[in-house]
C-alpha positions, 0 to 999 in steps of 0.5 A, spaced: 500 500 500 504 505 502 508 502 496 502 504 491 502 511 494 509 513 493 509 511 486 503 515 485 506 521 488 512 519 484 508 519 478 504 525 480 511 530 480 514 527 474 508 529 470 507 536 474 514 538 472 514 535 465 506 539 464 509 546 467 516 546 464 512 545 457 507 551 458 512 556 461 516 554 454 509 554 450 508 560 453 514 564 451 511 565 444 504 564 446 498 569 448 496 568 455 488 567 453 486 568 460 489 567 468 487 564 474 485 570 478 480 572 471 477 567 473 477 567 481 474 575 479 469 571 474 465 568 480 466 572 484 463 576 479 456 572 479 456 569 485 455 577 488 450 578 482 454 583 478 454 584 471 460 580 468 466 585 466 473 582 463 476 587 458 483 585 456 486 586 449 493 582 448 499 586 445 506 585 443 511 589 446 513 594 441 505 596 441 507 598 449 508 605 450 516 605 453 514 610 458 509 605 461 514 599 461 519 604 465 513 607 469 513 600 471 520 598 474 521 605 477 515 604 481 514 596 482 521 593 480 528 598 480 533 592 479 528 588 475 534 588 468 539 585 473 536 581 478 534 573 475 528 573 478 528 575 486 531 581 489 535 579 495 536 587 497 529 588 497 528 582 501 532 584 507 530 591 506 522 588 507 524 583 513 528 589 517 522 594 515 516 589 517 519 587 524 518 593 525 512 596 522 504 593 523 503 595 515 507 589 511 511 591 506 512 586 499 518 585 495 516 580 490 519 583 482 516 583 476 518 576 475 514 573 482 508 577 480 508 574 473 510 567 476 504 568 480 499 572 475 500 567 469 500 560 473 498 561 480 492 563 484 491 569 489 493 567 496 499 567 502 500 560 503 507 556 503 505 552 498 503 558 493 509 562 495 513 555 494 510 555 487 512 561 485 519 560 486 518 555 482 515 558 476 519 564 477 526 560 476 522 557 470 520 564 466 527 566 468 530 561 464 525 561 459 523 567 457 527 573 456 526 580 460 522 583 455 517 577 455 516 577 461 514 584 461 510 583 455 506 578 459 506 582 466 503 588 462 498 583 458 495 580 464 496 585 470 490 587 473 489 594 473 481 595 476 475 591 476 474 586 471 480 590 468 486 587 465 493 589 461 496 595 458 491 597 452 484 595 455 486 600 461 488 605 456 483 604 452 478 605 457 481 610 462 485 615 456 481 613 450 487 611 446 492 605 444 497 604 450 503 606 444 500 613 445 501 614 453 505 620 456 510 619 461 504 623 465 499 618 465 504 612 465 505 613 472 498 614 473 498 607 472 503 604 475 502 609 481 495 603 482 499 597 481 500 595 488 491 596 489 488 597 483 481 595 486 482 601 492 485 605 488 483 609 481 486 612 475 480 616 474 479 619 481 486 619 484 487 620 491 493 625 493 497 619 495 497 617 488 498 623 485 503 623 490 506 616 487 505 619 480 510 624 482 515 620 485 516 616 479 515 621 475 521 623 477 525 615 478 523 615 470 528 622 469 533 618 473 533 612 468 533 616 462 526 616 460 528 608 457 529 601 459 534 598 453 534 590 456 539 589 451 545 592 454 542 594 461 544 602 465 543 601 473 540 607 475 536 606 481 534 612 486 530 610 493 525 615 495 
């Protein structure tokens, strides 16, 4: 019996690994046509007896306006061109903070929320963060830091039943995402962190003043991200 149980498992791993392996690479060059926390906001959704909302329009990278892109690592990920997928420094420097703050801090990268948006659900469990790891090395591997951006800025949420680049460009700016100014690029990566608390179309005074501190990082940068041959060029706040 144990014996039976213990091939299972075995078994049970192996095609795991084989099946994510394989849907990481497939996913290199595929659209992703929907995530696990679109379909989470789906049924949640219906079972409040809510209109079904899900506006998403998948993009390449070259349809992305530039200054969103920056936008996005200034103000979730600074070191995103250099790290393989975990900021150690940002971890340390959140454990030190939420030892002695109430309100935690996060330091997942761009590459963890990808991780976690594209193949994984919602939570704070050992096991989802575990997976996260996994999937993170995963795309790091796999992918290039241009692809795992291309696919961040497609699937991220950006409000409810909103997801990725151009749909909220479309229905907050009425424009292609292509056409965003530096301005309105960090409007929305000042949501990013709560995009269902905050809003991009009544901003409070603390997300403007998140618009102008990465605003602000943008200009240290140099107003692009060339992820060919990278340029630090972090500031803190």
């Amino acid at each position: 019996m144990l014996k039976t149980i213990w091939r299972f498992i075995w078994k049970a791993t192996m095609w795991f690994f084989i099946i994510s392996i394989i849907s990481v690479i497939f996913f290199r060059f595929a659209p992703i046509p929907f995530t696990p926390l679109m379909i989470i906001r789906c049924v949640e959704q219906k079972f409040d007896n809510k209109d079904l909302k899900l506006y998403k329009d998948w993009i390449s990278i070259n349809e992305i306006s530039p200054n969103l892109q920056l936008a996005v690592v200034c103000s979730e990920d600074q070191n995103f061109i250099e790290h393989n997928g975990f900021d150690f420094k940002a971890i340390e420097k959140a454990m030190d903070y939420n030892e002695n703050h109430s309100k935690k801090r996060g330091a997942s990268t761009i590459s963890q929320q990808t991780a976690k948006n594209v193949f994984l659900w919602p939570g704070r469990s050992w096991i989802r963060k575990g997976l996260e790891v996994y999937f993170t090395f995963l795309i790091e591997t796999f992918w290039s830091k241009e692809r795992i951006m291309e696919v961040y800025l497609n699937v991220i949420e950006m409000g409810d039943g909103v997801y990725g680049a151009e749909a909220t460009t479309k229905l907050f700016f009425n424009k292609k995402v292509i056409s965003l100014s530096k301005s309105e690029a960090a409007l929305i990566a000042a949501v990013l962190p709560n995009p269902r608390k905050f809003s991009i179309a009544k901003p409070s005074p603390y997300i403007r003043k998140r618009q102008t501190w990465i605003i602000r990082q943008m200009g240290y940068w140099g107003g692009v991200i060339n992820y060919d041959a990278p340029v630090k060029k972090t500031r803190t706040k």
